[in-house]
C-alpha positions as CSV (number, residue, x, y, z in Angstrom):
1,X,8.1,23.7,89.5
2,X,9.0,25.0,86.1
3,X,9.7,23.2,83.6
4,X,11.3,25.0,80.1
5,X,9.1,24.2,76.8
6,X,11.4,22.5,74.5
7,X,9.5,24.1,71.5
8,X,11.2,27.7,72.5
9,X,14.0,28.7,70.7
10,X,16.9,30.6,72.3
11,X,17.4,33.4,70.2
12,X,21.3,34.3,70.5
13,X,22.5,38.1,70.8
14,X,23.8,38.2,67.9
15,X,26.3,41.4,66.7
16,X,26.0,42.9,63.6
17,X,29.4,44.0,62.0
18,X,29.3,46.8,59.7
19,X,28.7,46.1,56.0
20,X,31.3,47.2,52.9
21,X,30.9,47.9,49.6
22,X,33.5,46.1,47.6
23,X,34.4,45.2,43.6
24,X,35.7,41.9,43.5
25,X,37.5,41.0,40.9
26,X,38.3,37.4,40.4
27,X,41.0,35.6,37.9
28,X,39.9,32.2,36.6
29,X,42.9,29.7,36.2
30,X,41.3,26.8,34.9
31,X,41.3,25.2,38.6
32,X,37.0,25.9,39.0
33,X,34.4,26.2,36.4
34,X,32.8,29.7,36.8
35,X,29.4,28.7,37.5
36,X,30.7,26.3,40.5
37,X,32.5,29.4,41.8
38,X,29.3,31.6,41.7
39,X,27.4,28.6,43.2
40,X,29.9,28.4,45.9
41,X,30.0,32.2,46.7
42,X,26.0,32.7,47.1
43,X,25.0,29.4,48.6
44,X,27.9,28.2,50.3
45,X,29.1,31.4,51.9
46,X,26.2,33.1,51.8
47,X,27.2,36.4,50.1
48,X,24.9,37.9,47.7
49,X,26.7,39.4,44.7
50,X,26.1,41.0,41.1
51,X,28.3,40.5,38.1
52,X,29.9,43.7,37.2
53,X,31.5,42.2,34.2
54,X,32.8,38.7,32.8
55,X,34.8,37.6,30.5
56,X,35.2,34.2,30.5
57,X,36.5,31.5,28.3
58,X,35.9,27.7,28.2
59,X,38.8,25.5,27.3
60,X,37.8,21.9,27.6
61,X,35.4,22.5,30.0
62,X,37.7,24.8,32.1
63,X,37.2,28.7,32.6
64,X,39.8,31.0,32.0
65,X,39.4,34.9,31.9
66,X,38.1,37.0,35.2
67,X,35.1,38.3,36.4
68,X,34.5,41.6,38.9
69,X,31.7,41.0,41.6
70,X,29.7,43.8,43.3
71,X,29.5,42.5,47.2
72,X,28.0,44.1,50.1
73,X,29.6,42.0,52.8
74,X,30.8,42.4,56.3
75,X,34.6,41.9,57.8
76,X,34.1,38.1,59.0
77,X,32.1,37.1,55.5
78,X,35.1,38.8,53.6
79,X,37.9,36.9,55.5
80,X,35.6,33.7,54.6
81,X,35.7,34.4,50.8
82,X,39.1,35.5,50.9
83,X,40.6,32.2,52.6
84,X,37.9,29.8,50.0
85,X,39.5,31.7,47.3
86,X,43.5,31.2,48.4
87,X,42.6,27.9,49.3
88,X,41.2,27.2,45.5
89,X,44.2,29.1,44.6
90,X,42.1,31.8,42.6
91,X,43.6,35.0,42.2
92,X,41.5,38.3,43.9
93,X,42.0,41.9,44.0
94,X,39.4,43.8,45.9
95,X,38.6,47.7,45.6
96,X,36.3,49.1,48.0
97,X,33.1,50.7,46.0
98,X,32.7,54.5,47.1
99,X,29.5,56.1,45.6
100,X,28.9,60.0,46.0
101,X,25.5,60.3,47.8
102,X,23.7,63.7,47.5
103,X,21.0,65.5,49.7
């Protein structure tokens, strides 16, 4: 009789969605303190990102201003960010990022 070793991990067949280029650009309200949002968008959601530019302000500990994100992310991981950010009623306008490539 077999039995299955319960040290053996099922590895699930997984499919991989294709990945965009986007430019985020994020409005702060006051509602989230910038460097929860970043905190939130890397280790929370999982999406790895640059800061393009920021301009922030702090008003009594609040952030005000916006900031554009470089992410590389696929449809599913967008619709993820996109829904955290209405929910946190954080204003977004994405552009996708086209970049001439040359042989």
């Amino acid at each position: 009789m077999i039995t299955p070793n319960p040290g053996l991990q099922v590895l699930q067949n997984k499919i991989t969605l294709p990945k965009k280029e986007l430019i985020l650009e994020i409005e702060l309200n006051g509602k989230m303190k910038f460097e929860h949002l970043m905190n939130t968008i890397y280790n929370q959601l999982g999406i790895c990102h640059r800061v393009l530019s920021a301009n922030v302000e702090y008003v009594n500990g609040y952030s005000f201003g916006t900031v554009q994100l470089y992410i590389n992310v696929n449809s599913e991981d967008y619709q993820n960010l996109e829904f955290y950010l209405n929910k946190n009623k954080l204003l977004s306008t994405t552009v996708e990022y086209l970049c001439r490539k040359y042989s």
